[in-house]
N, C-alpha and C positions, 0 to 999 in steps of 0.2 A: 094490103098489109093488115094482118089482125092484129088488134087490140094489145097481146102480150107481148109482140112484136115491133110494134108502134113503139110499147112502154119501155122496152128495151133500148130500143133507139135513141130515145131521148133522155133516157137513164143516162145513157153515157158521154150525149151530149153535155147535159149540165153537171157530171158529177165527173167526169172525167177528163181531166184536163192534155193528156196525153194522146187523145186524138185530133183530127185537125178543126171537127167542128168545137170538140170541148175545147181547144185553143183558141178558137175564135168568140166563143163566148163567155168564156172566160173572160179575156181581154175586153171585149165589148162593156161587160157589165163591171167592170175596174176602172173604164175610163170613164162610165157613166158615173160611177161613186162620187170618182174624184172633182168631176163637172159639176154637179152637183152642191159638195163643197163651195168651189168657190164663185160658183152661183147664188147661194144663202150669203158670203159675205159682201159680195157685190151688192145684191139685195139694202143691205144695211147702209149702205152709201147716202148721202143726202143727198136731195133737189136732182134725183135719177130723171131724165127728161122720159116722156112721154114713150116713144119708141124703144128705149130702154126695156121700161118697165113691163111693157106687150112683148118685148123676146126676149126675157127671164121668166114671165108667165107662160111663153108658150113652151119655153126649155123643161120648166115644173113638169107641165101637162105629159109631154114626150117620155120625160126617166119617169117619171109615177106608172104612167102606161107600161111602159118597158119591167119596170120593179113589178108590178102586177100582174105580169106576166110571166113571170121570174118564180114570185111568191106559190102562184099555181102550177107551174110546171114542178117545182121542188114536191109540194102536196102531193102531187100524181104519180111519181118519180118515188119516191119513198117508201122503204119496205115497210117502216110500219109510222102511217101516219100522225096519228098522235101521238106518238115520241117526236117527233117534229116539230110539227104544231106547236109543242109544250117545251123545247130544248130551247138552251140558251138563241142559236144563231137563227130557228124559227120565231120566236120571239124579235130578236132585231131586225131581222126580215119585215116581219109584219108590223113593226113602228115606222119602220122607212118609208110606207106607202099611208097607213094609219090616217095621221095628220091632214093631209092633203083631204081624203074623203070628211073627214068630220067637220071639215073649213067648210066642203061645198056642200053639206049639208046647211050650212047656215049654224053660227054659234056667234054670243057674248064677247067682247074684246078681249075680257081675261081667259076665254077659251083659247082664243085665237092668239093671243100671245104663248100660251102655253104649249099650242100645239106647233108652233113654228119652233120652239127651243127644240121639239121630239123629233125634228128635220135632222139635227148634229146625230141621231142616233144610224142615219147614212154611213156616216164614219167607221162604224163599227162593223159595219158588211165588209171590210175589208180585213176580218180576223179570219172568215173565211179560205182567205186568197193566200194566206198566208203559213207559212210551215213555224217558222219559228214563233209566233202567235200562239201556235196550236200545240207548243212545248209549253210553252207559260200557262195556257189553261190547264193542260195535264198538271204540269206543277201544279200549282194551285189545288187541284183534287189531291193527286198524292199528297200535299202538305196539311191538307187543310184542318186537323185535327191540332198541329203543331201552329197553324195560323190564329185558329179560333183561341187558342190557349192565350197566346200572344198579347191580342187583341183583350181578352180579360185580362190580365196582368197591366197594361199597359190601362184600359178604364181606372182599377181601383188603385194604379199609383199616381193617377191625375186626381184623383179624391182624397187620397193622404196627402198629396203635395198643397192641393189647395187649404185641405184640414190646417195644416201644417203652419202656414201662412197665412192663413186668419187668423192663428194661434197667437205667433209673434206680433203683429203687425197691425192689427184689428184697432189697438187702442192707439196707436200715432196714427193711423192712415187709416180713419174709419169708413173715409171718402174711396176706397182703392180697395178696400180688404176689407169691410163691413162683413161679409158673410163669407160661407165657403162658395156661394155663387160664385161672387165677387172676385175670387180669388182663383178660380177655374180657368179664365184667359192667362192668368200670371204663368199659372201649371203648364196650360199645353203650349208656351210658350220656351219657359225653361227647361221642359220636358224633352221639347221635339229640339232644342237649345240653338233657338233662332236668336231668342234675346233683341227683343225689338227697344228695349229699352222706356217704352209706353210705364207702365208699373214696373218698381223695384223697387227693395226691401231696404228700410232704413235704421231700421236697429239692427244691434249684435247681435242677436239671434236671430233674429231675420236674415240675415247673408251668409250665417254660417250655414243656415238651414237652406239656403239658396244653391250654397257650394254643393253640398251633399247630392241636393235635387237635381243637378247639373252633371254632377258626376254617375246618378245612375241613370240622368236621361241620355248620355252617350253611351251606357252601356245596351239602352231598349234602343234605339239609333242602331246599333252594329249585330242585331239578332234577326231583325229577316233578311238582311243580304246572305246571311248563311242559310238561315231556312230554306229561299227562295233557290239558290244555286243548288244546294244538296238534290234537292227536288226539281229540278233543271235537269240536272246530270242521270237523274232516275229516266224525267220524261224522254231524253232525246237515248237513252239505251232501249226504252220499250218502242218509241218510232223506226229502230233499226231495227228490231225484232221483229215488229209488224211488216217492214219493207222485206224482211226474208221470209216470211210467212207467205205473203203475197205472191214473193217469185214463183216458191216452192208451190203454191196450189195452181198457180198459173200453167206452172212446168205439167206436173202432172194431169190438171186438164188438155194440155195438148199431145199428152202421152197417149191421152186414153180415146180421141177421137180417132175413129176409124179413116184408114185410107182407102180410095179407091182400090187399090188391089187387094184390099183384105175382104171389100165388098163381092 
C-alpha cells in the first residue's frame, strides 16, 4: 500500500462516518469521551479505596493513548495541516490529551490543579460528533458581527446602570453603592433581571431607576434568541446546500469513471 493510498484510507476512516470502519470509530471515540467524563467525576469522590484509584489511572492512560492517536491521525489526514492544528476543534483536540503529558512531566500543585480542570475540555470533542452542534457554530459565524454588537451594547448598559445607581443610592447606602464598582453586581443582576435580591435600591429614585433598568434588561434578555435562531435557520439552509453539493460531485465522479467495457 503506498503512502497516498494508505492516507486515503484513513482519511476516510476517521473523517467519514458513513463507512463501516468510520462507524466504528466514530462510536469508539464517543464512547471514550463520554468514559472519560464520568471518570474525572468519579475521580472527585472521597476516600476512593486503593484499587479504585489504580483503574481510573490506568483508564486515564488508555483514552490519552487512544486520543493521541486520534490527535495524529487527524494531523496526517488533513489537507491542510495547519488549519487544523490552529482550528477551533484542533485546538480542543490537543487540550484533551495536553493536560495528562504536562502532569507526567512533573509540575506545582497549582499546575496540576489547573491542568485537571483542561480534562472537562473532553467534553467538547463531542461538537465534533455532532450535526446540529455544527449549525450553532455556523450560527455563531454568520451572526457574529450582530453578536459582537450585542455584547458592546449590553457592556456600556451595565456601566450606565451601575453609573445610574451610584448616582441615587451612593449617599443612603454607601456600604452597597459607594462606587460604580460597587454597583456593577447590582447592574448585571437587574440587567440579566435575576434579581437576587442581595442589593436593592432604597430611595425613590433609586427603584424608579431600578424599574427602567429592568425594563430594558428584558428587552437585551429577548435579542439573541432572535439573533441566534435567524442565524440557525441561515446555518441549517447552507448544510442542505452542502449535502446537495456533495451528492451532486459524488454523482458526477461516478459518472465519469471508466467501465470495463469502455476500457
Amino acid at each position: 500500500m503506498t503512502d497516498v493510498s494508505r492516507r486515503a484510507w484513513l482519511k476516510r476512516m476517521v473523517e467519514d462516518a458513513g463507512t463501516w470502519r468510520g462507524w466504528i470509530f466514530d462510536r469508539v471515540v464517543k464512547g471514550l469521551i463520554v468514559l472519560s467524563i464520568i471518570s474525572y467525576a468519579v475521580e472527585t469522590l472521597p476516600d476512593l479505596s486503593p484499587r479504585m484509584q489504580h483503574f481510573l489511572f490506568a483508564l486515564e492512560v488508555t483514552v490519552i493513548i487512544i486520543f493521541t492517536v486520534e490527535y495524529a491521525l487527524r494531523i496526517y489526514v488533513a489537507d491542510n495541516r495547519r488549519a487544523y492544528i490552529f482550528s477551533l476543534l484542533g485546538i480542543i483536540d490537543l487540550l484533551a490529551v495536553l493536560p495528562f503529558y504536562i502532569l507526567l512531566g512533573g509540575a506545582d500543585s497549582r499546575v496540576v490543579r489547573a491542568m485537571r480542570l483542561l480534562r472537562i475540555a473532553r467534553t467538547l470533542k463531542l461538537i465534533r460528533y455532532n450535526q446540529a452542534v455544527d449549525r450553532l457554530l455556523r450560527a455563531m459565524v454568520i451572526a457574529k458581527e450582530e453578536i459582537v454588537l450585542f455584547f458592546f451594547l449590553t457592556t456600556v448598559s451595565l456601566y450606565l446602570a451601575a453609573s445610574g445607581i451610584h448616582f441615587f443610592e451612593s449617599e443612603v447606602q454607601p456600604d452597597k453603592f459607594g462606587s460604580v464598582f460597587h454597583g456593577l453586581w447590582w447592574a448585571v443582576v437587574t440587567l440579566t433581571t435575576v434579581g437576587y435580591g442581595d442589593v436593592y435600591p432604597v430611595t425613590t429614585g433609586g427603584r424608579l431607576f431600578t424599574f427602567l433598568i429592568l425594563m430594558i434588561g428584558m428587552g437585551i434578555i429577548a435579542v439573541p434568541p432572535g439573533i441566534i435562531s435567524s442565524a440557525l435557520s441561515k446555518a441549517r439552509q447552507e448544510q442542505e446546500e452542502d449535502k446537495v453539493d456533495e451528492s451532486e460531485s459524488s454523482k458526477q465522479g461516478t459518472e465519469k469513471q471508466p467501465t470495463k467495457m469502455d476500457t
